[in-house]
ZAMARGU-4260 file (C-alpha; in steps of 0.2 Angstrom, whole numbers, plus 5000, padded with zeros to 4 digits):
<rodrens>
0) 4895/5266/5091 | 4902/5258/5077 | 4899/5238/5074 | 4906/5225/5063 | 4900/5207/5064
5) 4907/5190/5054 | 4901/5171/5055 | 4910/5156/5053 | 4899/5141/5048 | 4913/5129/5048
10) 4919/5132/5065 | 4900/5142/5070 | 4910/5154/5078 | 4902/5173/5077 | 4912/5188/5080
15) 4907/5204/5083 | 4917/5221/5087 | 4907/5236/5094 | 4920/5253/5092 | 4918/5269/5100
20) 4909/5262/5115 | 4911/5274/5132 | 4928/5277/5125 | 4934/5262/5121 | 4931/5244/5109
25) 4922/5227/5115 | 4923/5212/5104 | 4914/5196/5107 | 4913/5179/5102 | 4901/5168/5102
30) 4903/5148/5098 | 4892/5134/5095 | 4875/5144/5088 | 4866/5142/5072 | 4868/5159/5062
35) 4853/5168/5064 | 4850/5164/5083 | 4868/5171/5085 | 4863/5188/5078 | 4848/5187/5086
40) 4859/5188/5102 | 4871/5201/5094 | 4855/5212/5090 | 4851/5210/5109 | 4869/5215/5115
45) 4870/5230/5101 | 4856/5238/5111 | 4862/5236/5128 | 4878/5244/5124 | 4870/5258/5117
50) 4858/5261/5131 | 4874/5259/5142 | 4884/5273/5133 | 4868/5284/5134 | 4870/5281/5152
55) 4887/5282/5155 | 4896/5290/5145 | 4904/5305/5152 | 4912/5314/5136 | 4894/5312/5128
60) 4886/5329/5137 | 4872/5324/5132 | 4872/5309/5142 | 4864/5304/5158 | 4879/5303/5169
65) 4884/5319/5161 | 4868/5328/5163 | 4866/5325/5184 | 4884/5333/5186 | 4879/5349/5177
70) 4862/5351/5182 | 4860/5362/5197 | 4843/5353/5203 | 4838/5337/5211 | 4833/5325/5194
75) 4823/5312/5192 | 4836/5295/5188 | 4834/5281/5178 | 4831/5264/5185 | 4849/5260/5178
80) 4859/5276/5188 | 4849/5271/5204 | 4855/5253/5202 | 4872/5258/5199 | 4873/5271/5210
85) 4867/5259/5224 | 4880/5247/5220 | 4894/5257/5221 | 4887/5266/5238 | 4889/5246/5244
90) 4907/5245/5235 | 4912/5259/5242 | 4907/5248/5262 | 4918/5232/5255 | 4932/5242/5249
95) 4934/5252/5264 | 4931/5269/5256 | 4944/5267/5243 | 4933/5266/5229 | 4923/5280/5229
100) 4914/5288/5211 | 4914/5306/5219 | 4930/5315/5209 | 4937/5332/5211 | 4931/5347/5219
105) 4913/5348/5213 | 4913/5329/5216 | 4906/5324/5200 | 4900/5307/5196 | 4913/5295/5188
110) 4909/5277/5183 | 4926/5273/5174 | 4932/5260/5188 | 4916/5252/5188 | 4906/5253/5169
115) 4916/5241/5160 | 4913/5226/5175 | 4894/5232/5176 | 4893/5230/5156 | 4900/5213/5158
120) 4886/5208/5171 | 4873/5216/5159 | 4880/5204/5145 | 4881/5188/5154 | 4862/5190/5155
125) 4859/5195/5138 | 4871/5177/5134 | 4862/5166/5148 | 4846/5171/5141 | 4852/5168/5123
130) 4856/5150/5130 | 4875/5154/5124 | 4885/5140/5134 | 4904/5146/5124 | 4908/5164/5124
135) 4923/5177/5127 | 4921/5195/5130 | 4934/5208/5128 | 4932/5225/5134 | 4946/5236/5129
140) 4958/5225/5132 | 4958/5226/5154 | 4939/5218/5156 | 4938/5203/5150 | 4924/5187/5154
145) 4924/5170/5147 | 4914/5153/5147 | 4916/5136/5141 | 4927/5134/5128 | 4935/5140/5110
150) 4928/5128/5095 | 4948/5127/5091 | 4951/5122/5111 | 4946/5121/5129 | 4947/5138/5135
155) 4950/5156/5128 | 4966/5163/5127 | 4972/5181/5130 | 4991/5188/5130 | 4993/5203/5143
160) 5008/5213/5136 | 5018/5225/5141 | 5011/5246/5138 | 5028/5251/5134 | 5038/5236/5129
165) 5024/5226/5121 | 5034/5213/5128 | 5021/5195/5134 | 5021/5197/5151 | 5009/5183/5154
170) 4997/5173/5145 | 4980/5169/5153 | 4968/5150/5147 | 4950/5158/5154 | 4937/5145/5156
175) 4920/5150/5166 | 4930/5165/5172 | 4931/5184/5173 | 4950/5195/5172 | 4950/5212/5175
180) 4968/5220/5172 | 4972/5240/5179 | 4987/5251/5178 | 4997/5265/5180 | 5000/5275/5166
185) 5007/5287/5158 | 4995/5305/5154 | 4998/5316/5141 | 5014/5326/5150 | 5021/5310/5153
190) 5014/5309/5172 | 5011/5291/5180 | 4994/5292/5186 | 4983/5279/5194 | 4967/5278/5185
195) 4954/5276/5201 | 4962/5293/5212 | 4970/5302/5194 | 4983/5307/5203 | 5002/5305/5200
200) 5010/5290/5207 | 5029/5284/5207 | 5028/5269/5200 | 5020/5259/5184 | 5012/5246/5192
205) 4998/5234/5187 | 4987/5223/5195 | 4976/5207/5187 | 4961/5201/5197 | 4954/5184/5192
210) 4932/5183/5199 | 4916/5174/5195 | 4909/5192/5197 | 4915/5203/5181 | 4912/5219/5194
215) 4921/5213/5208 | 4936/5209/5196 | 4934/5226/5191 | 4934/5235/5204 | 4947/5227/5215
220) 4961/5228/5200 | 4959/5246/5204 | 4957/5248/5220 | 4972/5237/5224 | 4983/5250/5217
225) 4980/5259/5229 | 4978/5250/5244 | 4990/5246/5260 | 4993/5231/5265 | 4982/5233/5280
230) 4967/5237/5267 | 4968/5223/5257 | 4969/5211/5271 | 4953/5219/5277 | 4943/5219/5259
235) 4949/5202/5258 | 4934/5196/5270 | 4920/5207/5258 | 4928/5198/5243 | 4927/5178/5241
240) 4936/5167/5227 | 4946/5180/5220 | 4962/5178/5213 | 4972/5193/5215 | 4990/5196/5206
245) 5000/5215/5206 | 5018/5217/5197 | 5028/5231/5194 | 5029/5237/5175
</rodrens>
């Protein structure tokens, strides 16, 4: 993991980049602290991400997650893969089945449709505790949570663009909110494939999910890609205050 940080007194607006984190960039921002409690909280964030990517990071073989699909023996888990294994075992009930960890023949463990909402959750402790009232988080550009407001305005912006056009599609104002954002894309051999199933699909869609819960958000935008009709009318009872939105690409 790779991290940057800058502070601006005149604005006292801290920003801070952490590269190479489970495979992909989260930058925060943090307004309305003094200097060195800001980077007292920065400190406190750095260390959770780290611990996270020793947890879940599946191209790390060295890794947690990594270690419990390889080994051939029951292990002992920490106290953070039995909570995240238990919360998913309960996603798995609110979404019907559809979103299920277990991948491939060997059904090994895959946390990439739920890490990034679970790092937010993690993070809005670390802020609460911090007593951080103004704060937007951006996770790779699909998991993003936000409260109170920007110094420069009353909420934070984000533009979602286009993949392939890089075309604005739509432009979000978040305020006390989190967005999740999933898609089909495009793999290596130019395949569409759905990023919860990996397997091909026929068209390049997306989904944005707007939650109080960073996890619910995250998990929904992918599992409504793959959901009927039928399905989402049913999950709709497990999941309250949600604002869901899909669009073709």
């Amino acid at each position: 993991m790779r991290t940057q940080s800058s502070y601006s007194s005149g604005a006292s607006l801290f920003t801070g980049t952490a590269a190479d984190i489970l495979g992909t960039e989260l930058k925060v921002q943090i307004a309305g602290l003094p200097e060195k409690k800001t980077y007292a909280v920065w400190s406190e964030i750095t260390k959770e991400l780290a611990a996270l990517d020793k947890t879940f990071n599946r191209a790390n073989p060295r890794s947690e997650v990594s270690i419990l699909n390889t080994s051939k023996v029951e292990i002992e888990t920490s106290e953070t893969m039995k909570e995240a294994l238990n919360l998913c075992e309960s996603y798995l009930i609110r979404t019907k089945g559809l979103f299920d960890i277990s991948k491939g023949e060997d059904k090994d463990i895959d946390f990439d449709g739920f890490v990034k909402g679970y790092l937010l959750r993690k993070l809005a402790a670390i802020l609460k505790a911090g007593k951080v009232k103004d704060y937007f988080v951006n996770v790779g550009g699909s998991a993003l949570m936000a409260l109170g407001k920007h110094p420069y305005g009353g909420s934070w912006s984000f533009t979602l663009e286009n993949p392939y056009t890089e075309d604005e599609i739509k432009e979000f104002e978040l305020k006390d909110i989190c967005l999740s954002i999933s898609g089909n894309t495009p793999d290596c051999s130019g395949h569409i494939v759905n990023p919860l199933t990996h397997k091909t699909d026929e068209s390049r869609r997306f989904s944005c999910v707007l939650s109080k819960d960073p996890l619910d958000a995250e998990i929904l935008s992918m599992v409504l890609l793959i959901a009927s009709d039928t399905q989402k009318k049913e999950m709709s009872y497990n999941f309250k205050g949600v604002e869901c939105e899909m669009s073709d690409l």
